[in-house]
VOMITI-189172 format. One line per 2 residues: for each residue x, y, z of C-alpha. Coordinates in Angstrom, 2 decimals, padded with zeros to 5 digits. Layout:
X:Y:Z  ...
% end
This chain:
000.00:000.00:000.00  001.57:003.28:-001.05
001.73:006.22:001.54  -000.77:008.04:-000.03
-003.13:005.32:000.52  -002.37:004.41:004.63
-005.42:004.74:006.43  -004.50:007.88:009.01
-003.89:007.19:012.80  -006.96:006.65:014.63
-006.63:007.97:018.33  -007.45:005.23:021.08
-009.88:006.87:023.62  -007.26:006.06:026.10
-005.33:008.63:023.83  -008.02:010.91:023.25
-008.91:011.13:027.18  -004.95:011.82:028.32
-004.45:015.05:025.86  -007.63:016.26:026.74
-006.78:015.51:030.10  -003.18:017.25:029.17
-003.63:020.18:027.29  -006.69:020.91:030.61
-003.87:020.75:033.09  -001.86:022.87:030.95
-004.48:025.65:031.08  -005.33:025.27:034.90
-001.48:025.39:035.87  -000.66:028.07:033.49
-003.84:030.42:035.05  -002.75:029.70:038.61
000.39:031.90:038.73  -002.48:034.70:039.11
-003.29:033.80:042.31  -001.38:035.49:045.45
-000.33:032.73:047.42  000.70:030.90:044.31
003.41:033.52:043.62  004.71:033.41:047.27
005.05:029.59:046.60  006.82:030.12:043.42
009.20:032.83:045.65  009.80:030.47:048.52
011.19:027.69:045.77  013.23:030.72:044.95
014.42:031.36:048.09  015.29:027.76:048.51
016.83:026.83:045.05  018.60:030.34:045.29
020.76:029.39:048.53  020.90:026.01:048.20
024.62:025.26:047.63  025.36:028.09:050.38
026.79:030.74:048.25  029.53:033.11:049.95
030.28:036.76:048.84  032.65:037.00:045.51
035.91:038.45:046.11  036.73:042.31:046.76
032.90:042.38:047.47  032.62:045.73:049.77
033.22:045.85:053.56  030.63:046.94:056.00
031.19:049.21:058.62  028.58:048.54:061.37
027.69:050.53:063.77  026.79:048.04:066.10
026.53:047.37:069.98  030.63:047.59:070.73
030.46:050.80:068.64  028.14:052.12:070.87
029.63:050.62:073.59  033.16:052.38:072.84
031.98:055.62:071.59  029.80:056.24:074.36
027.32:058.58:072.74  024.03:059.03:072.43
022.47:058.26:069.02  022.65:060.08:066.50
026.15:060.80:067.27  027.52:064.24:066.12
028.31:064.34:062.49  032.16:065.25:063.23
032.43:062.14:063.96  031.55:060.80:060.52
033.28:063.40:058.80  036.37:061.53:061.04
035.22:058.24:059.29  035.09:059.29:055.57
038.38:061.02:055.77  039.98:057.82:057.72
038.38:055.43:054.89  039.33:057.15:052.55
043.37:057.52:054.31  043.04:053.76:053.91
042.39:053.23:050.36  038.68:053.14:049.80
037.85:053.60:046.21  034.05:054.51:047.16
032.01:055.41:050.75  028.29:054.50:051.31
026.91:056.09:054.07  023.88:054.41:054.44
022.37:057.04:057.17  019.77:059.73:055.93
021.06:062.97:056.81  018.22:064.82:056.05
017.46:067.37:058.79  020.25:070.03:059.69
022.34:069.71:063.52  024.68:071.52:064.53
026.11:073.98:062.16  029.61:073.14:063.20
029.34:069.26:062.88  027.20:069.45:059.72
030.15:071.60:058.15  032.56:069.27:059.16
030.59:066.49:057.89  030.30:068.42:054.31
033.82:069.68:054.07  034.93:065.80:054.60
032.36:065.06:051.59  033.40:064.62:048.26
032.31:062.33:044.66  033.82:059.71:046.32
031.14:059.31:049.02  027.38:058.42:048.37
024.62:058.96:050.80  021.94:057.58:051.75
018.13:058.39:050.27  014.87:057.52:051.10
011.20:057.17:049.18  008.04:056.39:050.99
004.65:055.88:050.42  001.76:057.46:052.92
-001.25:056.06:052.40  -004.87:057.68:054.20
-008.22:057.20:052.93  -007.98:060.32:051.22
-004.74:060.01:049.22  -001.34:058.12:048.80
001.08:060.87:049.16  004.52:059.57:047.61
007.86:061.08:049.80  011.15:061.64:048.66
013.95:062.46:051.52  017.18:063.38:050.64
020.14:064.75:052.39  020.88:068.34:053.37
021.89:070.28:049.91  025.05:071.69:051.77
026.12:067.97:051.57  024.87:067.49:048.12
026.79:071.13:047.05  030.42:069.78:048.63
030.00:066.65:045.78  028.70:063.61:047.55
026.06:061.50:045.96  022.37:060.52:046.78
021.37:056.75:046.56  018.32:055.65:047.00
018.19:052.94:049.78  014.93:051.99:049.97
013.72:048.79:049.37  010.37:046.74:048.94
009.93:043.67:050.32  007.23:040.61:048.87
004.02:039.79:050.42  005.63:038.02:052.74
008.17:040.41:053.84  011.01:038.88:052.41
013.81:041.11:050.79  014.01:039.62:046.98
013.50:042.51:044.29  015.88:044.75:043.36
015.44:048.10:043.28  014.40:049.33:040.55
015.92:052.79:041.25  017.79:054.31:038.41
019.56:056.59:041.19  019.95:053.56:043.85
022.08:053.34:046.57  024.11:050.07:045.50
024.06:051.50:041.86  025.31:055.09:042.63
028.09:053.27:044.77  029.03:051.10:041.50
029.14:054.40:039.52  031.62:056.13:041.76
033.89:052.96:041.80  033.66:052.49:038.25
031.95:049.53:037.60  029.91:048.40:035.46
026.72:047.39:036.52  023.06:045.46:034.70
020.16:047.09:035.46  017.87:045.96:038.42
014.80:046.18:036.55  012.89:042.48:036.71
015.90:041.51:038.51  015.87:039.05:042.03
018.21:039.23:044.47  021.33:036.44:045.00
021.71:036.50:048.48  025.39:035.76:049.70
024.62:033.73:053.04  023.39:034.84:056.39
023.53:038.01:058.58  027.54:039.05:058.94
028.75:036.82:055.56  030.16:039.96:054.43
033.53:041.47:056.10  032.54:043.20:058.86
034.21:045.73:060.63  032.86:047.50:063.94
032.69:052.08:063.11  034.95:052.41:066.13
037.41:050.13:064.38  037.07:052.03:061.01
038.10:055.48:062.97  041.36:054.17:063.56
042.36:051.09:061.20  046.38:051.94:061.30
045.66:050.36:064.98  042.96:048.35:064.94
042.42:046.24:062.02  044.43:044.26:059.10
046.62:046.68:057.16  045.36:047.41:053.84
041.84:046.36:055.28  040.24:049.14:053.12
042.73:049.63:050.00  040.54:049.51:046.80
037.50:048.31:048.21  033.75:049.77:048.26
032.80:050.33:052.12  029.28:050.59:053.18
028.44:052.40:056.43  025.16:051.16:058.06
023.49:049.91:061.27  024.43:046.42:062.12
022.86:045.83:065.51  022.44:042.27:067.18
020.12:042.45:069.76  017.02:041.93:067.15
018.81:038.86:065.42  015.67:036.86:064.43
012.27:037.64:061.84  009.68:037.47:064.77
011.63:039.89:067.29  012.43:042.38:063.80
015.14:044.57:064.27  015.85:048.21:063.38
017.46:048.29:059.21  017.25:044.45:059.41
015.28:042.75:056.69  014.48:039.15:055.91
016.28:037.90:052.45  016.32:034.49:050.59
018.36:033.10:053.34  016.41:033.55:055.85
014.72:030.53:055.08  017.45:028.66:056.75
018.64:030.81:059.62  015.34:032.81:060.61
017.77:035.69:061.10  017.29:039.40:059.60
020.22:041.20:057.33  021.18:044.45:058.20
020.13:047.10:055.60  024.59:047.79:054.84
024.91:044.20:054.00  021.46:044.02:052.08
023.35:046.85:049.96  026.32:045.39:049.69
024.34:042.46:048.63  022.65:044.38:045.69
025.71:045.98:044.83  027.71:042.59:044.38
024.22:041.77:042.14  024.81:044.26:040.31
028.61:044.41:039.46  029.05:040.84:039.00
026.25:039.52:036.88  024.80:037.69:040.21
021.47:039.25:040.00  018.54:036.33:038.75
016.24:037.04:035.70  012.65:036.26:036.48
011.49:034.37:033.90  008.65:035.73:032.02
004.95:034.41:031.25  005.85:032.70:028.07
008.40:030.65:028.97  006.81:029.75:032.24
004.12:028.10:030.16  006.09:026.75:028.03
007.72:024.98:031.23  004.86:023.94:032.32
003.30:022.43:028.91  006.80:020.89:028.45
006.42:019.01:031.50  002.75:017.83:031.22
003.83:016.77:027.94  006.42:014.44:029.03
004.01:013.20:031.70  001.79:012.62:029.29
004.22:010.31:027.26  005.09:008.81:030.68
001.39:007.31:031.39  000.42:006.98:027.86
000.45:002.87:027.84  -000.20:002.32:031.17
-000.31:003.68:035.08  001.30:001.39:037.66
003.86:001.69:040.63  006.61:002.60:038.31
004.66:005.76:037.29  004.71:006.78:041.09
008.55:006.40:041.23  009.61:007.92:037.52
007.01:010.81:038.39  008.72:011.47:041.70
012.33:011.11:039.96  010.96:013.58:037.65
009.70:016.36:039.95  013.32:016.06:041.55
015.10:016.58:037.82  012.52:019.72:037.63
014.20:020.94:040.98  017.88:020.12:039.57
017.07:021.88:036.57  015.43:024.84:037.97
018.72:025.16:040.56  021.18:024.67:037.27
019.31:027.59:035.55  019.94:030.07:038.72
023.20:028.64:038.61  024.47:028.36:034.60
022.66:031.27:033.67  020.62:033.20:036.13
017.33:032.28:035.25  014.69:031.68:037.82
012.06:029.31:036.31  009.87:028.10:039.32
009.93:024.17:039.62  006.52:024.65:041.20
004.03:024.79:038.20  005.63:022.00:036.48
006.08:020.17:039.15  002.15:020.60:039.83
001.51:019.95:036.02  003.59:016.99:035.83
001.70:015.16:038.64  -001.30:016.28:037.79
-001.09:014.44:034.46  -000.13:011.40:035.72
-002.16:011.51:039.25  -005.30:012.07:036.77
-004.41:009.48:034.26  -003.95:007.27:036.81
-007.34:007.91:038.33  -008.67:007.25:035.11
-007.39:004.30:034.36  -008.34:003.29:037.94
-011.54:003.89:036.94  -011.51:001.92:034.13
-009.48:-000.97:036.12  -012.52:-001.20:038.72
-015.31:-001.29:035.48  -013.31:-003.90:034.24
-012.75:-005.85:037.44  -016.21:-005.62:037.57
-016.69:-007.50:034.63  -014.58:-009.90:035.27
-015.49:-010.75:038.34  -019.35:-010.97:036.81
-018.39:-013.03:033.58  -016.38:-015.62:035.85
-016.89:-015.99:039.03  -019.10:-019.30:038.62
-016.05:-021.10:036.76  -013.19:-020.22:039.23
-012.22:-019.99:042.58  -012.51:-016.24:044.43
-008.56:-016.28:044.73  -008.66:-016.84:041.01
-011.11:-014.43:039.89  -008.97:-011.49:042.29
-006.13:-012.77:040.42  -007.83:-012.26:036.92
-009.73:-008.94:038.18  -005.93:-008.11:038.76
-004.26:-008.33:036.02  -006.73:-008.50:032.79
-004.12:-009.34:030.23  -004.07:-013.01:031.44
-007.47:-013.38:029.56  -008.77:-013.59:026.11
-011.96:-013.70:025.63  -013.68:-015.73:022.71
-011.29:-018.74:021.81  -008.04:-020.00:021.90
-005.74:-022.78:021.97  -004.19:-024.43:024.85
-003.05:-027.06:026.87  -005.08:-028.23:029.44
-005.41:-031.21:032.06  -008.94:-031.80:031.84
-010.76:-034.04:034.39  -013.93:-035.73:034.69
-015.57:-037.22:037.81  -018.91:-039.15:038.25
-020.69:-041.29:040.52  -021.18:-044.97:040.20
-024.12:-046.72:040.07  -026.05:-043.60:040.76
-029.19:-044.01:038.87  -029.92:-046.99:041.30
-029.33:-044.62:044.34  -031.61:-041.92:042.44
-034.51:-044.80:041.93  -034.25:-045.77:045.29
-034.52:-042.19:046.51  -037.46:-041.50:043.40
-040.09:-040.54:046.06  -038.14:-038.09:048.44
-036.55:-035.80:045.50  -035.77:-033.00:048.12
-033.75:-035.47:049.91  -031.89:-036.60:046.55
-031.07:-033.04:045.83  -029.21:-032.30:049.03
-027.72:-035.67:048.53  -026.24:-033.93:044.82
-025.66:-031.19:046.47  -023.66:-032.92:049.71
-021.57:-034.63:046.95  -020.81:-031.90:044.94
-019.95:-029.08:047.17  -016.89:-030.57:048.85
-015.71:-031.64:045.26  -016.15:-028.60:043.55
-014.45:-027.09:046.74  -011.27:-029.24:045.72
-011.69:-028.11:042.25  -011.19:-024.58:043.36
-008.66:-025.19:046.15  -006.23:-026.55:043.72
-006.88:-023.37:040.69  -008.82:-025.24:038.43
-012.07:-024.45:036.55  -015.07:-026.24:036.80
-016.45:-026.05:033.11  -019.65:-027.87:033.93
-022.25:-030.13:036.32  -023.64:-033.10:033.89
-025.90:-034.19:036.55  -023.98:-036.17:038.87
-020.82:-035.60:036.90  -018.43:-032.81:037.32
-015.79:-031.53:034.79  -013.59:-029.14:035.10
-009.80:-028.11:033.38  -006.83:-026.56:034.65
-004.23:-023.98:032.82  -007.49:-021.50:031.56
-007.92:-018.85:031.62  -005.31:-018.24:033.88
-001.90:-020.04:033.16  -000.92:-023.08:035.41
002.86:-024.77:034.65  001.45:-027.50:036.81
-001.38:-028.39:035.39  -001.43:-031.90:035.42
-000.38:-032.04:039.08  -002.91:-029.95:040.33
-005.31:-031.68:038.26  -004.39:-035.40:039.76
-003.83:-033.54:043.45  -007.67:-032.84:043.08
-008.38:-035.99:041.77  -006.82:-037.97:044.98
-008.65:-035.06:046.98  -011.63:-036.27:045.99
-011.12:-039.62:046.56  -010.65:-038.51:050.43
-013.57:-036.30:050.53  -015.86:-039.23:049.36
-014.70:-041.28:052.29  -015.09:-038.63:055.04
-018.88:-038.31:053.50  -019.42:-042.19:053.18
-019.08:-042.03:057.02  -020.92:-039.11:057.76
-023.79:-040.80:055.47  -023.26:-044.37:056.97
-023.38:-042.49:060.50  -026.39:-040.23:059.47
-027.92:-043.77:058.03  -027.48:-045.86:061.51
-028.91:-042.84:063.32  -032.26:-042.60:061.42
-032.81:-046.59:060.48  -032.83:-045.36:056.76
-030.53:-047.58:054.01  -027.11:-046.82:053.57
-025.77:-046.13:049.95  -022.21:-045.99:049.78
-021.45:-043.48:046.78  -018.41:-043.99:044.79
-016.68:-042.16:042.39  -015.03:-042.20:038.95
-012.39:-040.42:037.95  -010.77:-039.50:034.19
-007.61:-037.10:033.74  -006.44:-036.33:030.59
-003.95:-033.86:029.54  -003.80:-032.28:025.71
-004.42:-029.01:023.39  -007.78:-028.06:023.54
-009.64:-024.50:022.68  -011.41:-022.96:025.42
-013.01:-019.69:025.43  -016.80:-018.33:025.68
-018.51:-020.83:023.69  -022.71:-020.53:022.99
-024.79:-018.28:021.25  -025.18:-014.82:021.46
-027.67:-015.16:023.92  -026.11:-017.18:026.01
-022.47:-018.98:026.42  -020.33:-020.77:029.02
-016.54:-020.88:028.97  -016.05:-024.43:027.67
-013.66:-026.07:026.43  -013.60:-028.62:023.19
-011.30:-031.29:021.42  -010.14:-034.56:021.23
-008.37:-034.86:024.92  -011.39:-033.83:026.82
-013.55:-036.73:025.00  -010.33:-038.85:026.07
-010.72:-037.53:029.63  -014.35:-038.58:029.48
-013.59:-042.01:028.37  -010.99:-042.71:030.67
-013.62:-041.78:033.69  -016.15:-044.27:032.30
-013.12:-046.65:031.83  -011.97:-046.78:035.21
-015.06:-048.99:036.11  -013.89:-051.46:034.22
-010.34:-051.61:035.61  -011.26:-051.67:039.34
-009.71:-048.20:040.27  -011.26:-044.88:040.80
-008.80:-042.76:039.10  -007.38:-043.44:035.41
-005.22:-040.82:033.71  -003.94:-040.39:030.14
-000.01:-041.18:029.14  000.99:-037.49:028.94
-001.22:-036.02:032.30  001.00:-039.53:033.65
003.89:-037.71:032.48  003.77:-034.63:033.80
002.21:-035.67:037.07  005.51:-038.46:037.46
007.86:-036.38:039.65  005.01:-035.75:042.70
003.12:-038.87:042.40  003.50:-042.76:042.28
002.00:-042.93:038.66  001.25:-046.76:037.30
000.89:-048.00:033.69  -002.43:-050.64:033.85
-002.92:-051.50:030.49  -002.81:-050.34:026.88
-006.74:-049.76:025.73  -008.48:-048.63:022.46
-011.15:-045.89:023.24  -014.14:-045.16:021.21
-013.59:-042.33:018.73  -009.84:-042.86:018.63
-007.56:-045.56:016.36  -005.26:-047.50:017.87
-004.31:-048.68:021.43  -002.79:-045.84:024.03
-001.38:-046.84:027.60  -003.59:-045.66:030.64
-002.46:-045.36:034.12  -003.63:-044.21:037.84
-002.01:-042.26:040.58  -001.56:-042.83:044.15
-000.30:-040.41:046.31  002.82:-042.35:047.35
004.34:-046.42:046.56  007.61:-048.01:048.05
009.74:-048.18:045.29  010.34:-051.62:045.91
006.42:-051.73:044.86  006.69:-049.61:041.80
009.29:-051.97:040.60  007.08:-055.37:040.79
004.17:-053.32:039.45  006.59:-052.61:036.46
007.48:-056.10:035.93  004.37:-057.41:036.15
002.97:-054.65:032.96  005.99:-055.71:031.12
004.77:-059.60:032.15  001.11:-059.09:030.83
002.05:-057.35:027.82  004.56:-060.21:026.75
001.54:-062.66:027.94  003.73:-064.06:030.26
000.77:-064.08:033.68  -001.37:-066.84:034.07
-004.00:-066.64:036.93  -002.03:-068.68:039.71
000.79:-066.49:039.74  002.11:-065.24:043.03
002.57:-062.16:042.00  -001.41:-060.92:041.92
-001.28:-061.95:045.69  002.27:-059.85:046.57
000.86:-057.27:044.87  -002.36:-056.51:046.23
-000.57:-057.09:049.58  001.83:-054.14:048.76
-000.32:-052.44:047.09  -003.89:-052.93:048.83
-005.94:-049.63:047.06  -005.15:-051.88:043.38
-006.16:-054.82:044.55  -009.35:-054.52:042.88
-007.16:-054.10:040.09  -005.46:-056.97:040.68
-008.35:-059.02:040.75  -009.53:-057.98:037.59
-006.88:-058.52:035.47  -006.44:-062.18:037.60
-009.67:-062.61:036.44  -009.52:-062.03:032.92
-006.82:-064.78:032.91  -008.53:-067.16:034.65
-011.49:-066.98:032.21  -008.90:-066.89:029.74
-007.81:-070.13:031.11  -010.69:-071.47:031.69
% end
């Protein structure tokens, strides 16, 4: 058939529900991002993925000058301390080699003339200082303020920042200002970097409170003496608060802020190391790209798609484990993309879109497990066992419906002599039914017990077959372990009855049964009409199996089995050859045998003999060995007797 002429690809409505079911997620997951608490989720992954390998400050990152509680401490003045006094710092920081000062204090209201002309005389394009913006809101207005420093310092060349920054919705420092006239960015100007702009940028955080160098102010004043030589020498210094007694979120802190690592710690930055942060974002390419709407959908589709492809035969326990191995390659790649090339794309929504796929998929085809289970379990639980019918319900693809062909140990069982038992019983027919029904519970019980499947009930005659619908590799065994099962049962109810018999003054009939095993391909499937149908089976070895139960009669034993159920059944039974016999319906003569549950093998020997013996027509009907036989042997000596007779009336 040319391509032209292929008929196209029909969807399965397995295939047809799953991208229906796909491209749905895809549209739910991809709306979600508009919900508040969906972002913070997206910005908590960030905060995790973002400090997950514990990243440190790069080198020559600035130094922070804290004012902190030994500051205080040496200094011994009240806050705000006179502006000399900084006017003493910039000059000594700037002795030392600093290549840029951040003064992250808002000098906006005027002191003392003297100090605030100290202050500005020490000033110069080398320092920046701090700004401030604020939003007042009342239910009349938002009124927007901008606070700056005094102009006097502004006039003697320093530079205003901007310092402010906005935290998330859940007060957590992530978004970089967005200030063209920033603090950390005017800092970068007047050292001469080059720095990215902040706008959609998020913030790298460089570990906890105090990962940056650190210096105490009273330190700074006098760094010939107190700290490392050449502490300051071409480095960026940002002058802040850095206070310790408000360490943690819930007790807050004055200029402390929650950042991406405080996720791990619980412990506020100080607003100088939050700049230094951003200005270390800035200079070095650090800062992480949001990433946009499109490609955020395009994530998530991606992943829903390969989902998709994961459950698209089949949902089982593996799904489970690949989907879970999946969600944690969506968190390695979401970490390598902050990593390789600062990209933040949140591992949330595909992680949500991936399991959605397959959790739904995998309800469906629950679903459609527990309709077919149901079916199942309807269409077969009169043939088979419960255990057997769970195990089919289970796992579907053990059954095919309609026919097929297989091999099978089929058996047949009936009673003997029971149409003189049903004549003599012709007037109480309630008390002949639970008589069929005493008889055939317990063997139909056995049928069960040892997985086979009872095809029919022929009046007093059961048959059933083993290896359908679900596959047996020990057919045959289980087939003659019934059989000898059976043979038990009927003795422990020939007592009960002889018992129940005495007890009433009724008769006693003894019931006996016959047994035919026979082991060959057959087809078996749901055979009737439309209407109506049984799951049967048909062909030659299960009209052998029925012969060999009417043949046992004749032989004087209650279980006969064909040459290959013998076979197969050899290695956990004593299995005995009786005689070769021509069946009707079948051409030439094929060797029959029986089964007992165990023989000495001294036993099995002289049985073999004596075959080989009646074949070559070597017995006659005074030998000794009928009488050492039946002694070794006692259940064939019925057997025994039979063929003994034959050769006496041979003889005769």
């Amino acid at each position: 058939m040319s391509a032209g002429l292929r008929r196209p690809h029909r969807w399965s409505r397995r295939s047809k529900r799953l991208a229906v079911l796909t491209f749905a997620v895809i549209a739910l997951v991809s709306a979600l991002p508009q919900l508040p608490g969906w972002s913070l989720a997206d910005l908590r992954a960030f905060d995790y993925f973002s400090t997950l390998d514990d990243p440190r400050p790069p080198a020559a990152s600035p130094v922070v000058v804290a004012i902190d509680e030994p500051s205080l401490a040496e200094i011994n003045a009240q806050w705000p301390w006179p502006r000399e006094l900084h006017a003493r710092l910039v000059e000594s920081l700037r002795k030392a080699g600093a290549t840029a000062i951040g003064l992250d204090i808002i000098f906006a209201e005027p002191s003392n003339p003297a100090s605030d002309a100290a202050l500005a005389k020490a000033l110069g394009p080398d320092v920046v200082l701090a700004g401030d913006e604020s939003v007042i809101v009342t239910p009349q207005a938002e009124q927007f303020l901008r606070t700056t420093p005094l102009p006097a310092f502004s006039q003697a060349g320093a530079v205003t920042g901007i310092a402010s920054i906005t935290l998330g919705g859940d007060g957590v420092f992530r978004d970089l200002p967005r200030y063209e006239d920033g603090f950390a960015l005017a800092l970068a100007r007047v050292a001469g970097k080059a720095a990215v702009s902040p706008t959609g940028k998020l913030l790298q955080s460089f570990g906890p409170s105090r990962s940056y160098p650190t210096v105490s102010y009273y330190q700074a004043l006098d760094p010939e003496n107190m700290l490392p030589k050449d502490m300051f020498k071409g480095r960026v210094v940002i002058v802040g608060l850095s206070l310790q007694n408000a360490p943690d979120i819930n007790s807050g802190g004055a200029d402390a802020f929650a950042t991406p690592y405080t996720v791990h710690t619980g412990r506020l930055v100080a607003g100088a190391e939050i700049q230094a942060t951003i200005f270390d974002n800035l200079t070095t390419g650090a800062a992480i790209t949001r990433a946009g709407t499109p490609l955020a959908i395009t994530s998530v589709a991606l992943a829903a798609l390969f989902s998709a492809a994961l459950v698209r035969r089949a949902t089982r326990w593996q799904t489970a484990v690949l989907s879970l191995f999946a969600t944690a390659v969506l968190g390695l790649l979401s970490f390598a993309l902050i990593r390789e090339a600062t990209l933040f794309v949140s591992p949330i929504g595909p992680t949500v879109a991936l399991l959605l796929v397959a959790a739904g998929q995998t309800a469906l085809d629950y679903a459609e497990e527990r309709r077919r289970r149901r079916e199942i379990v309807r269409a077969f639980s009169q043939y088979l066992s419960p255990a057997l019918v769970e195990r089919l319900a289970r796992d579907p693809s053990q059954l095919k419906l309609g026919g097929e062909r297989r091999t099978l140990s089929i058996l047949f069982c009936d009673v003997r002599g029971f149409t003189t038992i049903a004549e003599t019983m012709k007037d109480d027919p309630e008390q002949l039914t639970t008589l069929i029904n005493r008889l055939l519970t317990p063997l139909s019980d056995i049928v069960l017990k040892h997985g086979g499947t009872i095809d029919k009930y022929i009046g007093d005659c059961v048959m059933a077959f083993w290896n359908a619908p679900l596959d047996d590799e020990h057919h045959a065994r289980h087939a003659v372990a019934a059989a000898l099962d059976m043979l038990d049962a009927m003795a422990t109810l020939n007592a009960k009855l002889k018992a129940e018999a005495a007890a009433s003054g009724t008769p006693y009939h003894a019931l006996r049964i016959g047994i035919g095993i026979n082991t060959g391909d057959c087809v078996v499937g749901n055979m009737g009409s439309s209407q109506r149908f049984d799951y049967s089976v048909l062909g030659d070895a299960v009209n052998l199996a029925s012969r060999l139960e009417g043949a046992s009669k004749a032989y004087g034993v209650p279980l006969l089995i064909g040459e290959r159920t013998a076979t197969l059944a050899a290695t956990d039974f004593a299995v005995l050859e009786l005689d070769r016999i021509t069946v009707k319906g079948r051409s030439g003569a094929a060797p029959v045998f029986t089964a007992l549950r165990s023989l000495p093998d001294a036993a099995m020997a002289q049985h073999a003999r004596f075959i080989e013996d009646k074949y070559a027509g070597k017995l006659t009907a005074d030998d000794a060995i009928f009488d050492v036989l039946s002694e070794t042997s006692p259940s064939l000596a019925p057997y025994y007797a039979t063929i003994r007779s034959e050769h006496f009336a041979g003889g005769a």
